[in-house]
N, C-alpha and C positions, 0 to 999 in steps of 0.2 A: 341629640339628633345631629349626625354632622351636615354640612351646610348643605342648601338645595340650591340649584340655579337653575334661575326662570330665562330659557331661550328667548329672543327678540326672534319675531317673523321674519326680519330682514335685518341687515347692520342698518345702525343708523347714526349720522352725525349729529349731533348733539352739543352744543357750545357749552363751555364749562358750565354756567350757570344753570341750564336746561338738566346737564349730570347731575348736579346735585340734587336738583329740584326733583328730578322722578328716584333718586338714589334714599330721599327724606318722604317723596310720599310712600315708595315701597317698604319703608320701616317700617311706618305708620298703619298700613292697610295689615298688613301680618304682622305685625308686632316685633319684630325682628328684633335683635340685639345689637345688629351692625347689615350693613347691604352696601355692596361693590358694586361697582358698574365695570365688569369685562370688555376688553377689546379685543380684535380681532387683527391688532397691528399699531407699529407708531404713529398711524395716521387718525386714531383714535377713532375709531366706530366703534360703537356699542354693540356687542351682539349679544349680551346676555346680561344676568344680574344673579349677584352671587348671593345668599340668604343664610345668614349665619345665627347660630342661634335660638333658632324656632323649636316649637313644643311638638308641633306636626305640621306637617307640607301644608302651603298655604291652598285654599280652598277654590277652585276651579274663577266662582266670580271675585275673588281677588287679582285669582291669574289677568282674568279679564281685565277689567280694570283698572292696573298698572301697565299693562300692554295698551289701550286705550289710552291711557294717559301718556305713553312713551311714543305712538300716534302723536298726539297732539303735540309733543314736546317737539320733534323730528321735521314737522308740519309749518312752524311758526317760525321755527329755524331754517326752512328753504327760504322763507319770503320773510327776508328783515325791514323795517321802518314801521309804520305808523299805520299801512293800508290803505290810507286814505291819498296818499299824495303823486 
């Protein structure tokens, strides 16, 4: 199957570690062979996620899912520190 890529709602910045973090659960939730995180420019937003690999397109609550999780990845990345201080 040649690769699928799952659109982001919106670009979103993402700090290196955040990329890899939804780059590894998006392997994992589809089973992927490999998953890229696309930008939309050098200033590194995310706007997609590339799916290499797969048996068939990943299933609508995967989509979910990792989209959710790239939410929360995006979310935690606006507001750095601890929360509490």
């Amino acid at each position: 199957m040649p690769p699928t890529e799952l659109p982001l709602p919106e670009p979103m910045h993402l700090s290196p570690s955040a990329e890899v973090a939804l780059e590894d659960y998006a392997r994992e939730v589809t089973r992927s062979a490999r998953v890229l995180a696309l930008h939309n420019d050098p200033a590194a937003l995310v706007v997609a996620l590339r799916l290499d690999g797969l048996d068939a397109p990943p299933s609508d609550e995967a989509r979910r899912d990792i989209l959710d999780f790239a939410r929360e990845l995006a979310k935690a990345n606006e507001s750095p520190g601890l929360g509490w201080s």
